[in-house]
N, C-alpha and C positions, 0 to 999 in steps of 0.2 A: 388151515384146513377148514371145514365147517361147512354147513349145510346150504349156505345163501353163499358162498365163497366159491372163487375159480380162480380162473386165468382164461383170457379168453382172448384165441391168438388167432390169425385170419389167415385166410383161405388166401388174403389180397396181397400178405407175402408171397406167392406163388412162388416170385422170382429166387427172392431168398431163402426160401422150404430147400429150393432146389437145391439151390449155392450150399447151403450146409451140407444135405445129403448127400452132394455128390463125391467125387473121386477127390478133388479141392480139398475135405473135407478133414481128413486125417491130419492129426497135429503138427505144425509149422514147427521152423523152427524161429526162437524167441530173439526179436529184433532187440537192438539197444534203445533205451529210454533216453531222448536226450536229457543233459543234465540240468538243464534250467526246469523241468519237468518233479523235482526233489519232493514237491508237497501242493497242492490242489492251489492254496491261495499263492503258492510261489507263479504256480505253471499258467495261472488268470483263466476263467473259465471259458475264451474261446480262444485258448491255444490247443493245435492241434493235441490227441491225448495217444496213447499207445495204441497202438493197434488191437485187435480183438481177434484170435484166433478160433477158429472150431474145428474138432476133431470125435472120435470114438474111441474108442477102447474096449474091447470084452472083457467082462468079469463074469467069472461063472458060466459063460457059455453065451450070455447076451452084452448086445453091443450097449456101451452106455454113452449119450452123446454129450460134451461138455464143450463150455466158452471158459475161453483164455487170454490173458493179458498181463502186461509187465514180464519184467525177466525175470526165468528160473533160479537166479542165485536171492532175488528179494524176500523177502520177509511173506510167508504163503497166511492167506484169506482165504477160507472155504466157504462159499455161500451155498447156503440148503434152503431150498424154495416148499414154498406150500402146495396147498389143495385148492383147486386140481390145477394147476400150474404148474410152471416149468423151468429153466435159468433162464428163461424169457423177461421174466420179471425183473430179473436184475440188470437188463440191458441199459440202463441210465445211469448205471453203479458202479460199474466195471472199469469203464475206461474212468473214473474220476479217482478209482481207487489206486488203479494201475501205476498213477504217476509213485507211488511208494510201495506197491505189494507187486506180490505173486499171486494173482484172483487166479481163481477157478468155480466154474459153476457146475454140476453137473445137473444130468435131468436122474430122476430114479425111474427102475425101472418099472414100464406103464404109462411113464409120463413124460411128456415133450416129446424129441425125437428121439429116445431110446428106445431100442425094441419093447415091447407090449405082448410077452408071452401070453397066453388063454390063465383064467386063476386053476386049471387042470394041469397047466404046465410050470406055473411057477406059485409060490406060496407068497401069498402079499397081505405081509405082517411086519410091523414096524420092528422086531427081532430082524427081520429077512431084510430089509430095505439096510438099516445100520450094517449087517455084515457086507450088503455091495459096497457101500459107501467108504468103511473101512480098507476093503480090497481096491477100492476105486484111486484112496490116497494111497496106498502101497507103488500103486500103477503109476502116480505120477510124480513119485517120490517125495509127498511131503510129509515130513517129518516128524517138524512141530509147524502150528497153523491156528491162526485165529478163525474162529467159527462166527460165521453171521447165521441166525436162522431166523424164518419165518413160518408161523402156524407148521406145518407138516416137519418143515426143517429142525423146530425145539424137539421133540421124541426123536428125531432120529438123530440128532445132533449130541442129544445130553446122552444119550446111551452112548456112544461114540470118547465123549469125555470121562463118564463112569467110567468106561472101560481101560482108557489111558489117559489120566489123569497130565501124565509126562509132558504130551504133545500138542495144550492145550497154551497158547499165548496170550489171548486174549479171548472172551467172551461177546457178541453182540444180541441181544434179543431184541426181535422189530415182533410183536403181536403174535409172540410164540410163549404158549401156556406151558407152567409147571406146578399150578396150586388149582385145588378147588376154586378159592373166591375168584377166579379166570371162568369159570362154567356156567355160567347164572340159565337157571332155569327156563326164563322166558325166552333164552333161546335152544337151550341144550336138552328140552324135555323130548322130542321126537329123536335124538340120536339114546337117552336114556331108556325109552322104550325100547328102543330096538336093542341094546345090550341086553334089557331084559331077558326081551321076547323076539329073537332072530324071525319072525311069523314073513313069510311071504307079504304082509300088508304091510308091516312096518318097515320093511325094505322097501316097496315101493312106494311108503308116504318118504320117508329119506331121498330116494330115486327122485322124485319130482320136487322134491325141497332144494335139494342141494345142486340139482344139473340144470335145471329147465334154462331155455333160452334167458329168461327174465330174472332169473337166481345168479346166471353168471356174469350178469350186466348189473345188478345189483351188490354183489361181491368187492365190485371195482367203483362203484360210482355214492356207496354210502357212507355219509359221513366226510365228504368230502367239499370243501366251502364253494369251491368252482369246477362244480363237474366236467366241464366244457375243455377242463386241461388233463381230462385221463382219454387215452388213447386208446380208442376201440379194439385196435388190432388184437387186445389181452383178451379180450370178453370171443372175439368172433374165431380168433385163431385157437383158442381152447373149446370153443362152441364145433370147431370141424374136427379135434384132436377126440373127443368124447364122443364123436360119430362115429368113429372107428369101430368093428364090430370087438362087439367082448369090452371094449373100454370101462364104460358104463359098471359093468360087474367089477373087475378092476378096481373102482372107483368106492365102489358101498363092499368090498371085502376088506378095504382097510379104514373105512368109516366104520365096521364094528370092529376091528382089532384096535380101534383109537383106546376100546376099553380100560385095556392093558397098561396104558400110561398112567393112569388115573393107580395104578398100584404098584408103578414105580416111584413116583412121586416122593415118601420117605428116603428113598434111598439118591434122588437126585439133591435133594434139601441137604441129607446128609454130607454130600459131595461139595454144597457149597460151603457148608458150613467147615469141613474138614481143610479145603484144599483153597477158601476164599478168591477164587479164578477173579481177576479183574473183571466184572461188567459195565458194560453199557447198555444201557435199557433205550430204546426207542419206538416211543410205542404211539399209535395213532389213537388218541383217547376217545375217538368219537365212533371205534370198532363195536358195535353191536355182539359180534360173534365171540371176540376176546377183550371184553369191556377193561378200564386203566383201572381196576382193581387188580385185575390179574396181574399187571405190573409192578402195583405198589408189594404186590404181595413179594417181591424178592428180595425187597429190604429186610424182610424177617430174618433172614438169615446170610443178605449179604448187605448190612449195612452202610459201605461204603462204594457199594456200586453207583454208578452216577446216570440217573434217572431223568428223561427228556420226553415231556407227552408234549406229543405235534397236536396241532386242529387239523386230524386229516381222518381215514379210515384205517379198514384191515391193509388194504395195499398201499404203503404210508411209499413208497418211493415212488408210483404213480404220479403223487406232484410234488415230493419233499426230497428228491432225489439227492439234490445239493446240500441242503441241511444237513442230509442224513452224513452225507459224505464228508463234510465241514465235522463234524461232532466225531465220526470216527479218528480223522484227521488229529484231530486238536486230544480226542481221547491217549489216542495212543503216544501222541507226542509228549503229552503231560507224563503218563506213565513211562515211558523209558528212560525221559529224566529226570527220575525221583532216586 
């Protein structure tokens, strides 16, 4: 999430905007994996990878649009995307994941191609995102699921786990906050104001911190060794999605109900401390917005989690895609045979 943070997706998929949205679009059914395909470094990085399905679903009355991959009976990965992005972001992740899981990405709603009710018609509060997202896995019957999140995905994800602690496999955090020492002032003072002080000014100094063309092309390219290997499409095609009328508001009602984490916080620490959820930390230490304190800070209470700062930004799969994928890979294989 965060004020210099996006996604920014392009106009220049036209052809693919379409392809998703269209009739096409409703969820396939789930092809076989071939079996040389068992784990990322078996399957070699330019073998073909599973396919990628896209579909909808309504929850609550609105459609929610998700990517999908690997077969229904494997092992389910729920990836929860940030601010103001989409399962867009995870489109490098997916199919590397696929060769061992049941991925699913969804968009929440407001964001990506899921409906975008007015904030008069729907309540956009990270309380309210958690319960689609719950309903969401209801919908596509996953049970128990490993959680990947990113910025926006860590609150709606850990409330998610709070909540059922039962269906939680495995943990991944990619530059998704749950401590203070994650908020450092020199970036987090103008979202601080504005919890303060909801004033029409401090929404629109937020409004032009956080959306401007140059905010969401900075989102994606800071922090970054070779900016020249992030792909525009994130910045331009979130830049056309926040055009949308009412987005924008959308946008800074859940930048101030970001508040609201910040005092659940106790009761997440709790959770790890109680329930020790295996993690994997992967965190792009060069994130300005969620600087690698925030990270270290999970060792406080989950001491054996296993912690990997990249040299990259907030959007660490951008160009560490494969890394990321390798380390999930090798995480979870280490863990099932212990």
């Amino acid at each position: 999430m965060a004020f210099s943070l996006a996604s920014r997706v392009s106009l220049s998929l036209g052809a693919v905007t379409l392809a998703l949205l269209g009739p096409a679009s409703t969820a396939l059914a789930h092809p076989e994996r071939p079996a040389a395909h068992s784990a990322l470094a078996a399957a070699g990085h330019d073998a073909p990878g599973p396919m990628v399905r896209y579909g909808k679903t309504k929850i609550d009355g609105v459609d929610i649009f998700y990517r999908e991959a690997g077969r229904a009976d494997a092992p389910a990965v729920l990836l929860l995307h940030g601010f103001p992005a989409s399962s867009f972001m995870y489109r490098n992740l997916i199919d590397r994941l696929a060769v061992r899981y049941h991925v699913v990405a969804p968009d929440y709603p407001g964001f990506g191609y899921s409906d975008a009710p007015s904030t008069r018609e729907f309540s956009y509060t990270f309380d309210r995102l958690a319960d689609v997202v719950e309903k969401f896995t209801q919908s596509m019957r996953l049970g128990k699921y490993a959680l990947y999140m990113q910025d926006f995905g860590g609150p709606v994800g850990f409330r998610l786990a709070t909540r059922h602690p039962e269906k939680i496999s495995f943990l991944v955090v990619q530059n998704a906050n749950a401590y203070e020492e994650g908020l450092p002032d020199s970036f987090w003072t103008p979202a601080r104001n504005l919890w303060r002080d909801p004033s029409p000014a401090n929404y629109q100094k937020i409004r032009d911190a956080a959306m401007s063309d140059s905010a969401l092309e900075w989102n994606y390219t800071h922090g970054v060794a070779q900016p020249a290997r992030v792909d525009p499409d994130s910045w331009v095609l979130q830049r056309a999605l926040l055009n949308r009328p009412g987005n924008k508001d959308i946008m800074l009602a859940l930048l101030y109900d970001y508040r609201t984490n910040l005092g659940l916080y106790p009761k997440w620490h709790a959770y790890f401390r109680k329930y020790q959820p295996p993690m994997l930390i992967v965190w792009g230490q060069n994130d300005i917005i969620f600087p690698a304190p925030g990270a270290r800070a999970y060792l406080q209470d989950l001491p054996r989690a296993s912690l990997h700062l990249l040299d990259t930004g907030h959007f660490a799969l951008e160009d560490k895609a494969d890394e990321i994928a390798r380390l999930i890979l090798e995480f979870d294989g280490a863990r099932s045979t212990r």
